[in-house]
C-alpha positions as CSV (number, residue, x, y, z in Angstrom):
1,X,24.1,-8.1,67.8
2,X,21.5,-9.7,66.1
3,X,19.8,-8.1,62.6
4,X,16.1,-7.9,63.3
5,X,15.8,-7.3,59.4
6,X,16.9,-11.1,59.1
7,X,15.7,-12.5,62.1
8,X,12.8,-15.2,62.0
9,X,9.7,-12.2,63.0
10,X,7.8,-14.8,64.9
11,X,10.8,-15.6,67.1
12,X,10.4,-12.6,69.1
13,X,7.0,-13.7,70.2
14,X,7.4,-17.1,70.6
15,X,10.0,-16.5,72.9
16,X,8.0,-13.9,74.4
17,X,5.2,-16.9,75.0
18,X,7.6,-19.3,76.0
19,X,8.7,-16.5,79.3
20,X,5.4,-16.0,80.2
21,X,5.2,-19.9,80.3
22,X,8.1,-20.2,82.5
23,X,6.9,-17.5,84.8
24,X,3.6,-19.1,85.1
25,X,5.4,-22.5,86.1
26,X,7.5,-20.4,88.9
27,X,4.1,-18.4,90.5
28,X,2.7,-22.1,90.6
29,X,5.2,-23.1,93.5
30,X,5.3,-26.2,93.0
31,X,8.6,-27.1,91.7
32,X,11.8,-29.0,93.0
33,X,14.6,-26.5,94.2
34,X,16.6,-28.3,91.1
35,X,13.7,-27.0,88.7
36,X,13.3,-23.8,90.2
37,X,16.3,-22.8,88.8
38,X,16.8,-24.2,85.7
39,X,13.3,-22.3,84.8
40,X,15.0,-19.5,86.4
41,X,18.1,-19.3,84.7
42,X,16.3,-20.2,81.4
43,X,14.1,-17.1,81.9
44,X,16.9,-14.5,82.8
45,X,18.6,-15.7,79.7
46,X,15.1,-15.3,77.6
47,X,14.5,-11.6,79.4
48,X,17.6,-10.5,78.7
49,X,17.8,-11.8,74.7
50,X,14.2,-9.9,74.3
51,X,15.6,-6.6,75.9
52,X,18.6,-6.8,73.4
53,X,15.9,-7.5,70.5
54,X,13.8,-4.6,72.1
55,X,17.0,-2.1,72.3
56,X,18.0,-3.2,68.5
57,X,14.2,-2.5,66.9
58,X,14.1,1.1,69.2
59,X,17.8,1.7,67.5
60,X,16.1,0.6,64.2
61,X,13.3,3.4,64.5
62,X,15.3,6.2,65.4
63,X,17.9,5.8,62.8
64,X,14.4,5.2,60.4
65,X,13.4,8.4,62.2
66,X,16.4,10.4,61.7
67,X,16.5,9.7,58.0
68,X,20.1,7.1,58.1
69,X,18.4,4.4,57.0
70,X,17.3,5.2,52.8
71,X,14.1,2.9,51.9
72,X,14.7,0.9,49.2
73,X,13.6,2.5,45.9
74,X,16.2,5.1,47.2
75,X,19.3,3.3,47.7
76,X,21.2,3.4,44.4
C-alpha cells in the first residue's frame, strides 16, 4: 500500500484529470475497437489506484481521529 504522507500530493489529482480525460475520449464514440480498450483498461487501472489512495487517506483520518497517530511535537 502506498504512504500518502510520501506520495507526490499532486499525483492524486493529476491522475484524477487524466480519468476524466479518458472518459471523455470513450463518451466521444469515436474510437477504433483496438483503442476502446486500451483507454478502457487504462482507466479501470486508474479507478481502481484512486479508490486504494481514497481508502488509504479515509484510514489516515480515522486513525488521526481516534488519536493513534501522535502529531509531531508529541512523538518523543
Amino acid at each position: 500500500m502506498k504512504d500518502l504522507r510520501t506520495e507526490n500530493p499532486e499525483s492524486f489529482e493529476n491522475k484524477l484529470a487524466s480519468l476524466e480525460t479518458i472518459v471523455k475520449k470513450l463518451e466521444e464514440g469515436s474510437l477504433t475497437l483496438q483503442e476502446t480498450l486500451a483507454l478502457y483498461e487504462k482507466g479501470m487501472k486508474m479507478s481502481s489506484e484512486l479508490n486504494e489512495a481514497l481508502n488509504e487517506a479515509e484510514k489516515h483520518m480515522r486513525e488521526i481521529s481516534n488519536g493513534k497517530i501522535l502529531a509531531p511535537e508529541e512523538e518523543t
